[in-house]
Backbone as XML, in Angstrom:
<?xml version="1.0"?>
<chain id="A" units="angstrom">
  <residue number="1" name="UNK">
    <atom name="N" x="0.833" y="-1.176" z="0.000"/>
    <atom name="CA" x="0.000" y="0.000" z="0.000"/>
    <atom name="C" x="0.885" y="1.249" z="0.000"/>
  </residue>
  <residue number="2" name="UNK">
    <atom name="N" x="0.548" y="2.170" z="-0.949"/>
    <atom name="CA" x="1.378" y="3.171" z="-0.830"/>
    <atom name="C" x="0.884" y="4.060" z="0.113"/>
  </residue>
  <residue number="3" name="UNK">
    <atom name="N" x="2.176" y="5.069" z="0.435"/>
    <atom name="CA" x="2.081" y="5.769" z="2.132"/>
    <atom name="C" x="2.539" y="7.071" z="1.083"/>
  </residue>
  <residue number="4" name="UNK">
    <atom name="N" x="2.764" y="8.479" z="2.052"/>
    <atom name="CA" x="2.779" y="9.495" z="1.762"/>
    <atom name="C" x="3.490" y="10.050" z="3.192"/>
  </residue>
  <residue number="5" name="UNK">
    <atom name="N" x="5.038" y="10.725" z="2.431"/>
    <atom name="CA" x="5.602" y="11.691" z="3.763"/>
    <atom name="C" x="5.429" y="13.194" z="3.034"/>
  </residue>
  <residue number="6" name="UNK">
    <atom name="N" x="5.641" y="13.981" z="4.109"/>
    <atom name="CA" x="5.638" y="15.436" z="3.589"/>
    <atom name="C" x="7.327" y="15.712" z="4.154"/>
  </residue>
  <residue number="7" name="UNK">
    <atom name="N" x="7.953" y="16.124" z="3.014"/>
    <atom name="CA" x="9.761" y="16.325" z="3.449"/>
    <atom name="C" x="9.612" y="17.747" z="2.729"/>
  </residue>
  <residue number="8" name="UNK">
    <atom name="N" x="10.020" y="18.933" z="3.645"/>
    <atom name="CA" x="10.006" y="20.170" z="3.061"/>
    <atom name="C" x="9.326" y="20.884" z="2.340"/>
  </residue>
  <residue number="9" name="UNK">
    <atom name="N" x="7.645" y="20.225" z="2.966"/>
    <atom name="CA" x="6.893" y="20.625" z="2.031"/>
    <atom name="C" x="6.274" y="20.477" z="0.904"/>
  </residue>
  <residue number="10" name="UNK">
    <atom name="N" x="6.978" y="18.805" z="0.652"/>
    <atom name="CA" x="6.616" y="17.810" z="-0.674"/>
    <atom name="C" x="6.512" y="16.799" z="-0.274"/>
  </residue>
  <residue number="11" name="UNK">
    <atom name="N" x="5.053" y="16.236" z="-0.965"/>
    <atom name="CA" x="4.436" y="15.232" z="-0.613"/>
    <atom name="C" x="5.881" y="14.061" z="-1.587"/>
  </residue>
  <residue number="12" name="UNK">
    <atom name="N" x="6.052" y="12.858" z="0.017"/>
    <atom name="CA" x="6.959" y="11.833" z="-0.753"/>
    <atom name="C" x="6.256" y="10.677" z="-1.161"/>
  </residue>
  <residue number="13" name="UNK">
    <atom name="N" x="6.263" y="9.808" z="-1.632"/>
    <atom name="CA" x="5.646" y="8.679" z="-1.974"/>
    <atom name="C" x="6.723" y="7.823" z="-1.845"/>
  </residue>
  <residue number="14" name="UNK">
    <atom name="N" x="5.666" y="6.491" z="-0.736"/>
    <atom name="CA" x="6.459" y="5.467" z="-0.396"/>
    <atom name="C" x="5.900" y="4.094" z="-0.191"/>
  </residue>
  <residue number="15" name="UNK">
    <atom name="N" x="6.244" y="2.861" z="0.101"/>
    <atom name="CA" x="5.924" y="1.895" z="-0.096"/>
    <atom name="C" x="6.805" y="0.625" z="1.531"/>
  </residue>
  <residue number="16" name="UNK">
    <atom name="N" x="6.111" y="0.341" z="2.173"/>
    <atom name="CA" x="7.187" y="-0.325" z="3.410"/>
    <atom name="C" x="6.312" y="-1.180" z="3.640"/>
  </residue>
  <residue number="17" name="UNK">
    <atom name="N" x="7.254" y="-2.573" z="3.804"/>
    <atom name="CA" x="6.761" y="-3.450" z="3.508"/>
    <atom name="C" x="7.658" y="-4.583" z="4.410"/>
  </residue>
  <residue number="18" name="UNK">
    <atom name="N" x="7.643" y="-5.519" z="5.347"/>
    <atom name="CA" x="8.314" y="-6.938" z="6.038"/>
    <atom name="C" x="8.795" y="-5.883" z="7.023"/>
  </residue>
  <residue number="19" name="UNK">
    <atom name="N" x="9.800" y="-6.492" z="7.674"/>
    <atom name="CA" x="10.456" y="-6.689" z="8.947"/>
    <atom name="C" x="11.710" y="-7.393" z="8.661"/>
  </residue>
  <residue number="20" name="UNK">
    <atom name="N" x="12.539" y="-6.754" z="9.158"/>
    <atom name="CA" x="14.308" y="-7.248" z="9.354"/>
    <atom name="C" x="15.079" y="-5.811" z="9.139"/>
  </residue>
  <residue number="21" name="UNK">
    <atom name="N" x="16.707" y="-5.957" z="8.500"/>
    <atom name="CA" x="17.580" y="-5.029" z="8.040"/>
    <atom name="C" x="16.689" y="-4.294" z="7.158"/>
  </residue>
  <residue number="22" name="UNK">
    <atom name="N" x="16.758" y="-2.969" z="7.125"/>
    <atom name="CA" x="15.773" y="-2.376" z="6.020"/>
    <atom name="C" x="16.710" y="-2.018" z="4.667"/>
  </residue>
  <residue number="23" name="UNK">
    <atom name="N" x="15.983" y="-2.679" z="3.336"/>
    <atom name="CA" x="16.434" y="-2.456" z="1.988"/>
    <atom name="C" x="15.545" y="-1.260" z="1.531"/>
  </residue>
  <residue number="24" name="UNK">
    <atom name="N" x="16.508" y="-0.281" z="1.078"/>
    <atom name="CA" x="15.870" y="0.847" z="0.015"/>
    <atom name="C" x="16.095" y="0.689" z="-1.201"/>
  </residue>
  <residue number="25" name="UNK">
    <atom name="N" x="14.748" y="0.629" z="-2.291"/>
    <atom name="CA" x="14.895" y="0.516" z="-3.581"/>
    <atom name="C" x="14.564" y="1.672" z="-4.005"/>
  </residue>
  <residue number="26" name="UNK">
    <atom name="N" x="15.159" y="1.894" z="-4.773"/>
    <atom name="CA" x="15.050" y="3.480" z="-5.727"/>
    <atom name="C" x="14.822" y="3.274" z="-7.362"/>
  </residue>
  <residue number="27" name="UNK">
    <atom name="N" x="14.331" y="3.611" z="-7.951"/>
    <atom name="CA" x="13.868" y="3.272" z="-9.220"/>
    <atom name="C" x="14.868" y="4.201" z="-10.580"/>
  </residue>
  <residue number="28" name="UNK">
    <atom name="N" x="14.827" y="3.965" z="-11.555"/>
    <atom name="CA" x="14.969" y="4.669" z="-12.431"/>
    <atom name="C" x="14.564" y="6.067" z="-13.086"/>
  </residue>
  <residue number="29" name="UNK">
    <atom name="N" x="14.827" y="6.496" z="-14.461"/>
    <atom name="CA" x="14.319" y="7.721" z="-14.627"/>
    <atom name="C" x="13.135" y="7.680" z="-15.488"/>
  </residue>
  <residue number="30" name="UNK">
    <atom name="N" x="11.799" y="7.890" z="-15.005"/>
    <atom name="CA" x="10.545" y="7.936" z="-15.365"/>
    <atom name="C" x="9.772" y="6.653" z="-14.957"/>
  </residue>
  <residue number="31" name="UNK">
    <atom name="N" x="10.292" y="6.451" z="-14.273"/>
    <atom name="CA" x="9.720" y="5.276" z="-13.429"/>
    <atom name="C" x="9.236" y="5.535" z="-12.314"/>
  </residue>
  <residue number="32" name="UNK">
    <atom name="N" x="8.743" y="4.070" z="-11.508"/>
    <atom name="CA" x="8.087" y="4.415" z="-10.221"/>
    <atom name="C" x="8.393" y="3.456" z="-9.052"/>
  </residue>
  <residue number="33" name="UNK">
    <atom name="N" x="7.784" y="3.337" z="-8.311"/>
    <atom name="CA" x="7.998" y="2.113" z="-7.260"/>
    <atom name="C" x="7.496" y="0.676" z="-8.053"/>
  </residue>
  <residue number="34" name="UNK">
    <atom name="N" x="5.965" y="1.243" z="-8.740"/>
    <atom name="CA" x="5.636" y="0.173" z="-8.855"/>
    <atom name="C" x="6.687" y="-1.152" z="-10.074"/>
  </residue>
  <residue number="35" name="UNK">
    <atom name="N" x="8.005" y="-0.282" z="-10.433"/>
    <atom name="CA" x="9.005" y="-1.560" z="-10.950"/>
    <atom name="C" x="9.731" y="-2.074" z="-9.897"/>
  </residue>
  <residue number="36" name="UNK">
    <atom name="N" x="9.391" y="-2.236" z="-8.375"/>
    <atom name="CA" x="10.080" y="-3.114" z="-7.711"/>
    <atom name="C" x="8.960" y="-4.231" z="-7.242"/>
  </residue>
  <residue number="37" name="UNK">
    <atom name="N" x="7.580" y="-4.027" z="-7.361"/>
    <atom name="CA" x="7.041" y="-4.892" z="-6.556"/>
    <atom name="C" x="7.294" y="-6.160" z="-6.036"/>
  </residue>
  <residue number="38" name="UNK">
    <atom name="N" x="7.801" y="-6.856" z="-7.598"/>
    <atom name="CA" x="7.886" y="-8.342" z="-7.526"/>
    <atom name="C" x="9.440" y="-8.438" z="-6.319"/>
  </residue>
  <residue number="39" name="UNK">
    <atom name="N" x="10.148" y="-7.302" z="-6.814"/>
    <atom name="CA" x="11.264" y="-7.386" z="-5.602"/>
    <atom name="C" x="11.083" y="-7.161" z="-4.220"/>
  </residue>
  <residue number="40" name="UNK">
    <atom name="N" x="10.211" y="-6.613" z="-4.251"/>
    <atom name="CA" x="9.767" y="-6.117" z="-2.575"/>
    <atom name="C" x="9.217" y="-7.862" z="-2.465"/>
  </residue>
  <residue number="41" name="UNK">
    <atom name="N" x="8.323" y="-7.834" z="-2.902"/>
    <atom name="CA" x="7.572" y="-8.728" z="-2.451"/>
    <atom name="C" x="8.545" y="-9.988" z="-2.089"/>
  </residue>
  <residue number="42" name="UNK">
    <atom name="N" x="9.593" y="-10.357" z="-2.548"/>
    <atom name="CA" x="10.591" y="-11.643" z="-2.044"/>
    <atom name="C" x="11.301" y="-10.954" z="-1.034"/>
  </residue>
  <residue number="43" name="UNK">
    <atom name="N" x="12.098" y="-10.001" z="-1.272"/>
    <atom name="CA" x="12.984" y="-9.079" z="-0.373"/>
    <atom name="C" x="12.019" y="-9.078" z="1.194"/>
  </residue>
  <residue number="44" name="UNK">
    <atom name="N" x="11.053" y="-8.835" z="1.177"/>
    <atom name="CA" x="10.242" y="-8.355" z="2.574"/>
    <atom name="C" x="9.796" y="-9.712" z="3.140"/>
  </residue>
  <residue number="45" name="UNK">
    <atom name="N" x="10.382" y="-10.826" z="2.618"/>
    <atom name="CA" x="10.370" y="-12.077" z="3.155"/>
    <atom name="C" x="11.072" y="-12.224" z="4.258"/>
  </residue>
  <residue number="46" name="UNK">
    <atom name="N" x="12.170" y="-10.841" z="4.176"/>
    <atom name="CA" x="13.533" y="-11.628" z="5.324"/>
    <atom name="C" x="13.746" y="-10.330" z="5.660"/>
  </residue>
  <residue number="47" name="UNK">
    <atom name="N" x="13.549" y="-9.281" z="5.067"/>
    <atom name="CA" x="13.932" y="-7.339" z="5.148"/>
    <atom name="C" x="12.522" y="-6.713" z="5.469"/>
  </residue>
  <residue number="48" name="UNK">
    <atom name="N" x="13.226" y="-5.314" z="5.904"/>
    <atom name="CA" x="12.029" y="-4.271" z="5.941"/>
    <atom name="C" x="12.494" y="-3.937" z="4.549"/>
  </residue>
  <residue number="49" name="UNK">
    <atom name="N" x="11.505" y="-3.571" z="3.356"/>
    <atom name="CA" x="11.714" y="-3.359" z="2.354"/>
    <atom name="C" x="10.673" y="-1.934" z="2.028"/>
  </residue>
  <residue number="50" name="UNK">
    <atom name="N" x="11.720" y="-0.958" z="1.898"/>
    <atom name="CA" x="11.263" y="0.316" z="1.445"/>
    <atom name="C" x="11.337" y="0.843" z="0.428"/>
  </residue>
  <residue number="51" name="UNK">
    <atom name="N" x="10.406" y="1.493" z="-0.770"/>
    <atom name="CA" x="10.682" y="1.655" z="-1.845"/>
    <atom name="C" x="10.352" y="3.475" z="-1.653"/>
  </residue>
  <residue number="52" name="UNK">
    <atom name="N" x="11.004" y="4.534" z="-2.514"/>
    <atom name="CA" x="10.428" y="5.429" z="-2.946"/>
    <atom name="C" x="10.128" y="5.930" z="-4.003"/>
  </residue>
  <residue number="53" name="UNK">
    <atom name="N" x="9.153" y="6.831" z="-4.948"/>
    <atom name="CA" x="8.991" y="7.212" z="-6.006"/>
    <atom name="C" x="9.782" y="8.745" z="-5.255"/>
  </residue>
  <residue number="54" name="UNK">
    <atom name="N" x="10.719" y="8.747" z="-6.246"/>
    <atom name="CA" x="11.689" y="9.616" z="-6.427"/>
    <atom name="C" x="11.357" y="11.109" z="-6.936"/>
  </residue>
  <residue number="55" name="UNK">
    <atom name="N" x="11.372" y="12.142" z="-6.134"/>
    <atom name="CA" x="10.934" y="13.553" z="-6.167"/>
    <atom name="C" x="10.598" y="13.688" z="-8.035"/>
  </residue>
  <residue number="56" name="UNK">
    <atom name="N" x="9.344" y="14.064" z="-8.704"/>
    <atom name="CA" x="9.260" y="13.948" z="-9.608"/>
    <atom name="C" x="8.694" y="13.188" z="-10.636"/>
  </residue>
  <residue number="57" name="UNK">
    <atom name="N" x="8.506" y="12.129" z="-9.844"/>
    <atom name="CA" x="8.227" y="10.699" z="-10.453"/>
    <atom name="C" x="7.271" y="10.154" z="-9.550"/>
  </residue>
  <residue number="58" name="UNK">
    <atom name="N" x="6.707" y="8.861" z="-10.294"/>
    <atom name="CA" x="5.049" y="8.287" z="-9.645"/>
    <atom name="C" x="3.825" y="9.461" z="-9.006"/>
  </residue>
  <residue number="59" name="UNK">
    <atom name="N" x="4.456" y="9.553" z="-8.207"/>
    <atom name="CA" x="2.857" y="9.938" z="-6.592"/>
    <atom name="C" x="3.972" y="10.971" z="-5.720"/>
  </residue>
  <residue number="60" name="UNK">
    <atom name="N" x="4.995" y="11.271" z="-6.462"/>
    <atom name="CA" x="5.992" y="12.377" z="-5.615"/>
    <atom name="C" x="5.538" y="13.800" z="-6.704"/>
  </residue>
  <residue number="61" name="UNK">
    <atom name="N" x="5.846" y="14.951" z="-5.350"/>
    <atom name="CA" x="5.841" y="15.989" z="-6.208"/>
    <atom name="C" x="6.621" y="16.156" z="-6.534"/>
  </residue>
  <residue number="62" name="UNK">
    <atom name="N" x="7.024" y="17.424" z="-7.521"/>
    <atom name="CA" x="7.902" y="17.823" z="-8.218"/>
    <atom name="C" x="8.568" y="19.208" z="-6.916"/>
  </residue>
  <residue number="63" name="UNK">
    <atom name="N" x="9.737" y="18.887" z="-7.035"/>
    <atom name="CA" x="10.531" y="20.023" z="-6.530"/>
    <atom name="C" x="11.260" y="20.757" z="-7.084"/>
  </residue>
  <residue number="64" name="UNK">
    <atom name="N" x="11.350" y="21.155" z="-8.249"/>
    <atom name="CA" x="11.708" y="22.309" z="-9.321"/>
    <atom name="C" x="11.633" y="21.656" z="-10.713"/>
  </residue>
  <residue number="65" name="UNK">
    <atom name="N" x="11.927" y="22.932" z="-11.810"/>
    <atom name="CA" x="12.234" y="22.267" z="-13.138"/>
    <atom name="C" x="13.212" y="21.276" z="-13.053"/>
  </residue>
  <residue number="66" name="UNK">
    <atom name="N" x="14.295" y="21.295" z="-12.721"/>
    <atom name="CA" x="15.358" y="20.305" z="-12.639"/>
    <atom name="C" x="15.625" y="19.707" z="-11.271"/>
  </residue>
  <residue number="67" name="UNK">
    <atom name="N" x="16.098" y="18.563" z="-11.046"/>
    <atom name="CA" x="16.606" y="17.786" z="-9.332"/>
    <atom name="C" x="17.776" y="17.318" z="-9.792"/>
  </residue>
  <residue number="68" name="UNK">
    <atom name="N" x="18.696" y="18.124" z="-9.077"/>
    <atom name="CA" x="20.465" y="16.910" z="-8.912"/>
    <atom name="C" x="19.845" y="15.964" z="-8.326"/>
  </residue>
  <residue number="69" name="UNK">
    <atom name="N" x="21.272" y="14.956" z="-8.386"/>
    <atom name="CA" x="21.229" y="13.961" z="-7.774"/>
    <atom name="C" x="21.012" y="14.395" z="-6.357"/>
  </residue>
  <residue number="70" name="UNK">
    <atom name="N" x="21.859" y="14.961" z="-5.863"/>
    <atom name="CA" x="22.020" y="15.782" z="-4.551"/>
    <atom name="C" x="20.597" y="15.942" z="-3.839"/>
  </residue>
  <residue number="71" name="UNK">
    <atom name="N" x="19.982" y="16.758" z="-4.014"/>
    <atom name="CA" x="18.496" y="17.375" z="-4.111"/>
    <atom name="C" x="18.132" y="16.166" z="-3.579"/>
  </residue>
  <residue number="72" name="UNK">
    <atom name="N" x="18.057" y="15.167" z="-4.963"/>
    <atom name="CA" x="17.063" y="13.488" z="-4.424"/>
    <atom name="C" x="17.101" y="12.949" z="-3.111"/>
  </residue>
  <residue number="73" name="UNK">
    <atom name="N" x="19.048" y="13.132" z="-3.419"/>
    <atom name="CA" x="19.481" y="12.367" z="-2.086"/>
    <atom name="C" x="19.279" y="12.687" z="-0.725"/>
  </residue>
  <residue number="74" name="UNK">
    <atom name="N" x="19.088" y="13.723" z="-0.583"/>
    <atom name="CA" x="18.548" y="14.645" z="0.319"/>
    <atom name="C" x="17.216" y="14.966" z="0.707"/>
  </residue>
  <residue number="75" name="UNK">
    <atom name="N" x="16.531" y="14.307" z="-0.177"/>
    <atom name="CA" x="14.956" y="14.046" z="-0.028"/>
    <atom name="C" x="14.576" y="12.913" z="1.169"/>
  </residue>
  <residue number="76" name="UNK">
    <atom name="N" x="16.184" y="11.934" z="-0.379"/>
    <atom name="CA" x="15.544" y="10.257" z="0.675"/>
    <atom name="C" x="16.118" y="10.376" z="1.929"/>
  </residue>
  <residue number="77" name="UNK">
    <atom name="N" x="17.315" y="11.251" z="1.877"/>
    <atom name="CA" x="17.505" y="10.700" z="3.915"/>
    <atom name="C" x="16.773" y="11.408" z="4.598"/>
  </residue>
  <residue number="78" name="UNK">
    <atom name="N" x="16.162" y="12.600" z="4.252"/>
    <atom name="CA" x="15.322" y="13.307" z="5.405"/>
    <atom name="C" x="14.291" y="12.329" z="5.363"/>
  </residue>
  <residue number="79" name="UNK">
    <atom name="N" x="13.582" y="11.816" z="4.474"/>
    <atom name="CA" x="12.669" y="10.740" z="4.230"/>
    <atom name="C" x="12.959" y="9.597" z="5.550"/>
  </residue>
  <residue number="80" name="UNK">
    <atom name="N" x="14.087" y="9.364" z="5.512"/>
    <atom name="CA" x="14.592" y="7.874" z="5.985"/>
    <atom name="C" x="14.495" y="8.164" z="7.307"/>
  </residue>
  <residue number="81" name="UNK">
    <atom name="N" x="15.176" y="9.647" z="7.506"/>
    <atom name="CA" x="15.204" y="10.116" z="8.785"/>
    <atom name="C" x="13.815" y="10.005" z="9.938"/>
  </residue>
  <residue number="82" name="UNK">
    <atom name="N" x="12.784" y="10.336" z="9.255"/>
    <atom name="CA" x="11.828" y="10.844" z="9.221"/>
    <atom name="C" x="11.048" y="9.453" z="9.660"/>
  </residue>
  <residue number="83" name="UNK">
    <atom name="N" x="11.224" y="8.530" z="8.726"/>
    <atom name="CA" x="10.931" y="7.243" z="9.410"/>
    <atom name="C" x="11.713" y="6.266" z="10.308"/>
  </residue>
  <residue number="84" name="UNK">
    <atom name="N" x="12.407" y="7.045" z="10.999"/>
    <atom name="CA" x="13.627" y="6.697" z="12.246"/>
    <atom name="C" x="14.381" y="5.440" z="11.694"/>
  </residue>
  <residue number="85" name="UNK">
    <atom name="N" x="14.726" y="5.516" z="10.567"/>
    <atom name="CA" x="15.980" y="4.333" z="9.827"/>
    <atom name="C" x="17.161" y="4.874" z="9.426"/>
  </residue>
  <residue number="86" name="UNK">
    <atom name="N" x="17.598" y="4.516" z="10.566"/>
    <atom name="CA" x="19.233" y="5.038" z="10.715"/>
    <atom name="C" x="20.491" y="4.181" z="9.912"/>
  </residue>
  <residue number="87" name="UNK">
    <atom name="N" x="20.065" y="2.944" z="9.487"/>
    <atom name="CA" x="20.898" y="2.326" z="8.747"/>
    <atom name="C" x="19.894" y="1.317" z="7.729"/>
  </residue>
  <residue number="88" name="UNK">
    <atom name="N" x="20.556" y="1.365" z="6.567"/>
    <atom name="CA" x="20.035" y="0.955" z="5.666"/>
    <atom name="C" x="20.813" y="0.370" z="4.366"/>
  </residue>
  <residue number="89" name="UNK">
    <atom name="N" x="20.232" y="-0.983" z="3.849"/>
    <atom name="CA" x="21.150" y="-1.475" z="2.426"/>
    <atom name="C" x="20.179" y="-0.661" z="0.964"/>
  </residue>
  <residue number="90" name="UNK">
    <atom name="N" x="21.173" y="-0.036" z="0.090"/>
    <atom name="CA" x="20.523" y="1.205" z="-0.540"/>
    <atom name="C" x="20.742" y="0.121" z="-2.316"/>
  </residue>
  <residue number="91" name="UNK">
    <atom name="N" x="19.284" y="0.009" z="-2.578"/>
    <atom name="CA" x="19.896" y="-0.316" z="-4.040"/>
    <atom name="C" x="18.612" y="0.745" z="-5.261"/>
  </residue>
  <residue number="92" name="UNK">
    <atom name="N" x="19.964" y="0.796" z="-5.999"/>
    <atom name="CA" x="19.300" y="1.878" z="-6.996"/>
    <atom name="C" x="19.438" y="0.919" z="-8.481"/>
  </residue>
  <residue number="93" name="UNK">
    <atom name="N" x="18.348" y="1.794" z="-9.019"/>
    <atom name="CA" x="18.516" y="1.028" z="-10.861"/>
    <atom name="C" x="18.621" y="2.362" z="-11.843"/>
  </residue>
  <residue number="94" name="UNK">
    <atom name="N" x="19.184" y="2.390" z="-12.837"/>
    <atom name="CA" x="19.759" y="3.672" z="-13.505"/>
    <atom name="C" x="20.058" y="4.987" z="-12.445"/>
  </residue>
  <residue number="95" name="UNK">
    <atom name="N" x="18.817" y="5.974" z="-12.923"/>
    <atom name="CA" x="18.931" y="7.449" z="-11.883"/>
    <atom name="C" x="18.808" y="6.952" z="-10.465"/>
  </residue>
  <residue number="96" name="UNK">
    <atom name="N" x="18.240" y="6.057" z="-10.195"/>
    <atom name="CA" x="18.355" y="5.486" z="-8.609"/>
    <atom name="C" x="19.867" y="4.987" z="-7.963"/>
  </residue>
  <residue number="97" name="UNK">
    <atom name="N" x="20.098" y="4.606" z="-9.189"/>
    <atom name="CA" x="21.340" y="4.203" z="-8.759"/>
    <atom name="C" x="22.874" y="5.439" z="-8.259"/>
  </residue>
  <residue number="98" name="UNK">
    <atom name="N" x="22.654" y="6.318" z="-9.041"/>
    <atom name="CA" x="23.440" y="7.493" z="-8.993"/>
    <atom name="C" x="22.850" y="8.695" z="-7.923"/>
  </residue>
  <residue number="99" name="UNK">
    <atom name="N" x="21.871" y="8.682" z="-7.709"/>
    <atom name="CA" x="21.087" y="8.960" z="-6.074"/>
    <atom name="C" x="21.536" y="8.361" z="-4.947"/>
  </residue>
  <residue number="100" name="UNK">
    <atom name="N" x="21.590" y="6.950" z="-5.027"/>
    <atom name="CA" x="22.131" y="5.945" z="-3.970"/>
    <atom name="C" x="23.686" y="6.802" z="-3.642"/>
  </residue>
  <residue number="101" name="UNK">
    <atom name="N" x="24.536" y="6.635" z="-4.918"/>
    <atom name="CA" x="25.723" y="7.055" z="-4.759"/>
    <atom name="C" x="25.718" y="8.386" z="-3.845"/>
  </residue>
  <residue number="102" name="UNK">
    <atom name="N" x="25.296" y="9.381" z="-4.378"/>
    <atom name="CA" x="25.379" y="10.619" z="-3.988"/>
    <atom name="C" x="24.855" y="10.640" z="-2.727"/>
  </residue>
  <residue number="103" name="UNK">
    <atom name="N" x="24.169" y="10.120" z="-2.046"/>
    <atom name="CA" x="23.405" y="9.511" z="-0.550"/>
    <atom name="C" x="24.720" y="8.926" z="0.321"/>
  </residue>
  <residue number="104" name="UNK">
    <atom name="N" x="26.010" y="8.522" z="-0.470"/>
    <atom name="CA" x="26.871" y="8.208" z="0.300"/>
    <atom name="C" x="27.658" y="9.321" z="0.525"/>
  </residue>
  <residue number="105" name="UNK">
    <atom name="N" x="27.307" y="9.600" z="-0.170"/>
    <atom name="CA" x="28.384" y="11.307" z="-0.014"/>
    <atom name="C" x="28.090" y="12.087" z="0.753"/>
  </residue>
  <residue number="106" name="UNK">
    <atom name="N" x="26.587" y="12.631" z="1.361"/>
    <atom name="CA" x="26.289" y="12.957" z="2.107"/>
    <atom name="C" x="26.326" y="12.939" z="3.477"/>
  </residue>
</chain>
């Protein structure tokens, strides 16, 4: 079931799902959560499995004409924050994936 945070004033769109180590999936560019389901759905067998639609994309608002990576990344940890998950295994697919990165940098 999808959930809804407000991070700075923008509605986030999210998806949490099992119990254990929590996995974050991040999607691609023009994509949504709904390309992880089938992964959530095995993953949340053994994980807390969290997905987000990425500022811009699915059921998220838009936070300007353009989002760095930066921007995103900074979405999802106040996001993460926000849902008191202080550690987390981060997997991204294309633009998710280079979000993930930049999330380490932070």
């Amino acid at each position: 079931m999808k959930k809804h945070l407000v991070v700075q004033n923008n509605k986030i769109c999210y998806t949490d799902t099992g119990n254990g180590p929590v996995i974050v999936l991040l999607h691609g560019y023009l994509e949504s959560i709904d390309i992880w389901e089938g992964f959530a759905t095995e993953l949340s067998k053994t994980h807390q499995v969290i997905c987000f639609d990425i500022p811009g994309h699915g059921n998220s608002d838009i936070l300007a004409e353009k989002h760095s990576m930066k921007e995103i990344s900074v979405m999802i940890a106040e996001s993460l924050k926000i849902l008191g998950i202080k550690k987390c295994f981060m997997i991204g697919h294309s633009m998710g994936g280079y979000v993930t990165l930049m999330f380490h940098e932070l």
